[in-house]
Every structure is written in structure tokens, then in C-alpha cells.
C-alpha positions as a Markdown table, in Angstrom:
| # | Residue | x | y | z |
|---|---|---|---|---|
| 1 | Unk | 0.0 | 0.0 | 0.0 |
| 2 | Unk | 3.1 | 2.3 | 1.3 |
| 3 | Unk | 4.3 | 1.4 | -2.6 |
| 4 | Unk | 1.7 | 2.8 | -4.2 |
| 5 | Unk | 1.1 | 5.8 | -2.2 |
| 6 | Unk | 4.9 | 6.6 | -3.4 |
| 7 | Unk | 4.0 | 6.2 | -6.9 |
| 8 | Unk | 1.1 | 8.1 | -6.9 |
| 9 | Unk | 2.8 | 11.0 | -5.0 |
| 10 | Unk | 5.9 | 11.0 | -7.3 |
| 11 | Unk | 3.4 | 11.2 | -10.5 |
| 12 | Unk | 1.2 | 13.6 | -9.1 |
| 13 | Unk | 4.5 | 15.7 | -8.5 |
| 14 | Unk | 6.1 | 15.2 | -11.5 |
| 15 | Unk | 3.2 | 16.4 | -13.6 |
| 16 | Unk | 2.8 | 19.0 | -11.5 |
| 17 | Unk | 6.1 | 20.4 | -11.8 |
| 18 | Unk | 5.7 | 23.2 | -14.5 |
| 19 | Unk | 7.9 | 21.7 | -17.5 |
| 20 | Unk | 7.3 | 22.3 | -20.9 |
| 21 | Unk | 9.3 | 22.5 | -23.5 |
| 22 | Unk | 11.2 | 25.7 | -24.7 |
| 23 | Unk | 9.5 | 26.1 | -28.0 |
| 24 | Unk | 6.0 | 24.7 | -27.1 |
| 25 | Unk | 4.4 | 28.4 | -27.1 |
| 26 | Unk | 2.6 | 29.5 | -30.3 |
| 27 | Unk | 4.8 | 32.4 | -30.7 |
| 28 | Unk | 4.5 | 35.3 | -33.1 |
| 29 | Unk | 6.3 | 35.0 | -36.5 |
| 30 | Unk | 6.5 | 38.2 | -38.2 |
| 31 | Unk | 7.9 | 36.9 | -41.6 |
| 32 | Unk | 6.6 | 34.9 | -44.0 |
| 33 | Unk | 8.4 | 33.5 | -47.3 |
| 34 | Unk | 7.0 | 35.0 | -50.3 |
| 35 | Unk | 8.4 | 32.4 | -53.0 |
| 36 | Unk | 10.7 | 28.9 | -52.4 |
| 37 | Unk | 12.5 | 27.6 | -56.1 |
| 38 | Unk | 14.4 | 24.2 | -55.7 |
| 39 | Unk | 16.5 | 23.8 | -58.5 |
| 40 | Unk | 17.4 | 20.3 | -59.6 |
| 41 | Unk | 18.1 | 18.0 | -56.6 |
| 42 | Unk | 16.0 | 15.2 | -54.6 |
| 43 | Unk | 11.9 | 15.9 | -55.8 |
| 44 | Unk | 10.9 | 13.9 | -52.8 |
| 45 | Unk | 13.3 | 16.0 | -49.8 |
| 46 | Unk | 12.5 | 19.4 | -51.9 |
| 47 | Unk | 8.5 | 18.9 | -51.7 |
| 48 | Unk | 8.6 | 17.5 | -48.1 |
| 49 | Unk | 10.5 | 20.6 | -47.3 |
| 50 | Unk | 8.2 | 23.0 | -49.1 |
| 51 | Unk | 5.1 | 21.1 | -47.5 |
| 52 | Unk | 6.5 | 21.6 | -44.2 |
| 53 | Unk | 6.9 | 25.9 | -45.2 |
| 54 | Unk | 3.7 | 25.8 | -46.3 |
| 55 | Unk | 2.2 | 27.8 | -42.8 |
| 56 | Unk | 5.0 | 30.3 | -43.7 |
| 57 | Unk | 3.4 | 31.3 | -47.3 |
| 58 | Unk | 1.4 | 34.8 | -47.9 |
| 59 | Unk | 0.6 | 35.5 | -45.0 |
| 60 | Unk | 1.3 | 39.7 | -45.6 |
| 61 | Unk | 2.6 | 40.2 | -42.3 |
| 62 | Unk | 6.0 | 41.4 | -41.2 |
| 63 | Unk | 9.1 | 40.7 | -43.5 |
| 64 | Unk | 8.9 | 38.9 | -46.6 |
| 65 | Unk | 11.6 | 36.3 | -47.7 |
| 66 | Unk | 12.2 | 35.1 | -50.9 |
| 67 | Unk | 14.5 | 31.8 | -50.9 |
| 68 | Unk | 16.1 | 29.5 | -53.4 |
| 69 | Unk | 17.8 | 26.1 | -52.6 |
| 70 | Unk | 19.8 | 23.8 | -54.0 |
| 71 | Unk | 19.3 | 20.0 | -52.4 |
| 72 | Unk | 22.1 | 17.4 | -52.8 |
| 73 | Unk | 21.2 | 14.3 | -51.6 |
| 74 | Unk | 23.5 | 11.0 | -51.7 |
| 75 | Unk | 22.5 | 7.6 | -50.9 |
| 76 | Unk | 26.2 | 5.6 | -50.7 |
| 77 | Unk | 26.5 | 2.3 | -50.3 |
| 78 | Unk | 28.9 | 2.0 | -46.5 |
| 79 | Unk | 29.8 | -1.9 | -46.3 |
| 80 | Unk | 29.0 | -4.5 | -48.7 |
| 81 | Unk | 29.2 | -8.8 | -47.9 |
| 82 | Unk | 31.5 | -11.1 | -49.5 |
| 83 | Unk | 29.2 | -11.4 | -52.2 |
| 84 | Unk | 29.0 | -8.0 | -52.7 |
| 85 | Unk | 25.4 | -7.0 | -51.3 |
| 86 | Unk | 25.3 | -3.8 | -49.8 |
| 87 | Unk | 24.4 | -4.0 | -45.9 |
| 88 | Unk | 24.0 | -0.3 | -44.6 |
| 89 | Unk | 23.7 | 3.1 | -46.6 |
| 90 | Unk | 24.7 | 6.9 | -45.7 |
| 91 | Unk | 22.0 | 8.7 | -46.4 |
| 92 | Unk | 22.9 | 12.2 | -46.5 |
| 93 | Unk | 21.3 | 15.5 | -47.8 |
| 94 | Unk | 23.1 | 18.8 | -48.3 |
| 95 | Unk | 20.3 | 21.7 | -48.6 |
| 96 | Unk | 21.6 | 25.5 | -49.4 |
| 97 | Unk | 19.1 | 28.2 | -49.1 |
| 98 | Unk | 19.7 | 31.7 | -50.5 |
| 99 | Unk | 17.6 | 34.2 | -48.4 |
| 100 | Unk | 16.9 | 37.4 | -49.9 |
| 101 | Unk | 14.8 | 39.9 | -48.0 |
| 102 | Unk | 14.6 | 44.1 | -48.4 |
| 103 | Unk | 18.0 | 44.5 | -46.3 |
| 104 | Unk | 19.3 | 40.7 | -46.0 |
| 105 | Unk | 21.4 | 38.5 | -48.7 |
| 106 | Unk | 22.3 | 35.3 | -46.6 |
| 107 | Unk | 23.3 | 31.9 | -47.6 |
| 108 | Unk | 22.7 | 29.0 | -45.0 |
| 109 | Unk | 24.1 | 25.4 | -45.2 |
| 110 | Unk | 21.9 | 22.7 | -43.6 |
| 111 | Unk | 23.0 | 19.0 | -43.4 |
| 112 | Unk | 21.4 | 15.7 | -42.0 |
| 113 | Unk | 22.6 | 12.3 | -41.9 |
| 114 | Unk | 21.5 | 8.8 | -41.5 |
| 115 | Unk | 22.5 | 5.5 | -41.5 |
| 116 | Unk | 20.0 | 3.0 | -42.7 |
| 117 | Unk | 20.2 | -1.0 | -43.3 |
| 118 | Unk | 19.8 | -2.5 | -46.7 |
| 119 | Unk | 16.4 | -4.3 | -46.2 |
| 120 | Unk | 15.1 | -7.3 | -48.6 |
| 121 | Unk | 12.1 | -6.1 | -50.4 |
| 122 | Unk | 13.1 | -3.1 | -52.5 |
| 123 | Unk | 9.5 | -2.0 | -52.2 |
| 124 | Unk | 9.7 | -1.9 | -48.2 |
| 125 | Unk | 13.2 | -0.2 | -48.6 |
| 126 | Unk | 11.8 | 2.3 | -51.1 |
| 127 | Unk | 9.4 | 3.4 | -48.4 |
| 128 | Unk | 11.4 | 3.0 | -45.8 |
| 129 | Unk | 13.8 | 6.3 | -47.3 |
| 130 | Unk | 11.0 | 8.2 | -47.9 |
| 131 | Unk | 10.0 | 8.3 | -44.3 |
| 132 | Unk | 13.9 | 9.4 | -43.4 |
| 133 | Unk | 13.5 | 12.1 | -46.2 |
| 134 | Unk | 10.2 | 13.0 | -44.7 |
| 135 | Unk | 12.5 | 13.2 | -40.9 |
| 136 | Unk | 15.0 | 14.9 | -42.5 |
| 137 | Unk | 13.0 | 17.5 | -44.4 |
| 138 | Unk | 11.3 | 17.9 | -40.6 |
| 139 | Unk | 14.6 | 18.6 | -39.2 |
| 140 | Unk | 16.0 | 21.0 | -42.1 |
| 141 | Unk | 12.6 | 23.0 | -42.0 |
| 142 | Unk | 12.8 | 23.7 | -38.3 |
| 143 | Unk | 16.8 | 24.8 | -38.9 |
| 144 | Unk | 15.8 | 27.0 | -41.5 |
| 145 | Unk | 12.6 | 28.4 | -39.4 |
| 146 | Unk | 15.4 | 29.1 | -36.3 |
| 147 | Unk | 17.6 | 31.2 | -38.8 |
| 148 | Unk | 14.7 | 32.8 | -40.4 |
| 149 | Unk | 13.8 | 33.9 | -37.0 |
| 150 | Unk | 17.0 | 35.2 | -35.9 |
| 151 | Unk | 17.3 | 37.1 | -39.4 |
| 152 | Unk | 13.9 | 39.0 | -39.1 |
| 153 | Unk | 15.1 | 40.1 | -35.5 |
| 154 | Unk | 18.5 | 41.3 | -36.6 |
């Protein structure tokens, strides 16, 4: 009984704590991006990433951005068996954006990486990278948002 009293008292603590994460408040953007071009790279990583911008678009409000990027994405084959079958892959994605505004002309490199397993069905590995791309186009999207932030406050 003691036991359980514990538990419940540590839980009713811990939730009452007053944690929450650092970028968990709707805060106010005052930019949006007027236009995105991709020239030729990955179609998959360049319309995961514009999907993910697309809250960002027309919204009239604040500064505008205009941005281009160029998307090099690799898939390279790591280690291979004796009988030369590839075992694992490095997945990697290079993404430079040119960020043009009224008074700013940046240029910002984002990388990810990833190391995935060679898997028997084609079809399942297929899929299987587009949900990385999809992860990594999450993660370059937020990395843009921070500098795009930091740029508009500058």
C-alpha cells in the first residue's frame, strides 16, 4: 500500500512540476516567405520541405523572404558482404538556401545524416527512405525556421 502511495505522489509531482518545452508556445512570426525555387536535386526532400513551409506562405505580415535552394542528396553504399550485397547506406542531404529579404542576402548550409540497413524487399526499402527524407526534411525545416527567425530580429 506504502508502494503505491509513493508512486502516486511522485506522479502527481512530477506532472505538476511546471515543464514544458522551450519552444511549445505559439509564438508570433513576423515573416513569411513570399516564394521557395528548388533547382534540380531530390523531388521527394524538396516537396517534403516545401510542405513543411507551407504555414510560412502569404501571410502579408511582417518581413517577406524570398528563398532559393539547391538539395544534394547522396544515398552511398557503406559496407557490402562477401558477395557483394550492400548492408547499410549513408544517407545524406546537403540543402543550401539563398535568403533574400529588403535589407538581408544570406546563404545557409543545412546538413542531415542517416544511417539505414539495406532491407530485402526493394519496395519496403523504397518506403522505408521516404520516411527518413520525410524526418529529415522535418529537421532542415525547423533549422531554416530558427535562422529565419533570428534574421527578421537582426
Amino acid at each position: 500500500m506504502k508502494k503505491i502511495l509513493v508512486l502516486f505522489l511522485f506522479l502527481f509531482l512530477l506532472e505538476n512540476c511546471g515543464y514544458s518545452p522551450m519552444y511549445s508556445k505559439n509564438q508570433k512570426v513576423d515573416f513569411y516567405i513570399q516564394s521557395i525555387q528548388f533547382d534540380d536535386g531530390d523531388k521527394d526532400l524538396a516537396s517534403f520541405i516545401k510542405s513543411n513551409l507551407n504555414n510560412y506562405f502569404n501571410k502579408n505580415t511582417g518581413t517577406n523572404f524570398v528563398i532559393e535552394a539547391k538539395i544534394k542528396y547522396q544515398k552511398i553504399s557503406v559496407s557490402k558482404t562477401i558477395e557483394a550485397v550492400t548492408e547499410e547506406y549513408n544517407l545524406s542531404s546537403d540543402v543550401s538556401f539563398r535568403i533574400k529579404s529588403e535589407n538581408v542576402d544570406k546563404i545557409i548550409n543545412i546538413s542531415e545524416k542517416f544511417k539505414m540497413n539495406n532491407l530485402t524487399d526493394e519496395f519496403e526499402e523504397r518506403e522505408y527512405e521516404k520516411i527518413i527524407k520525410r524526418n529529415m526534411a522535418r529537421s532542415i525545416t525547423s533549422k531554416l525556421l530558427i535562422q529565419l527567425t533570428r534574421l527578421n530580429v537582426n
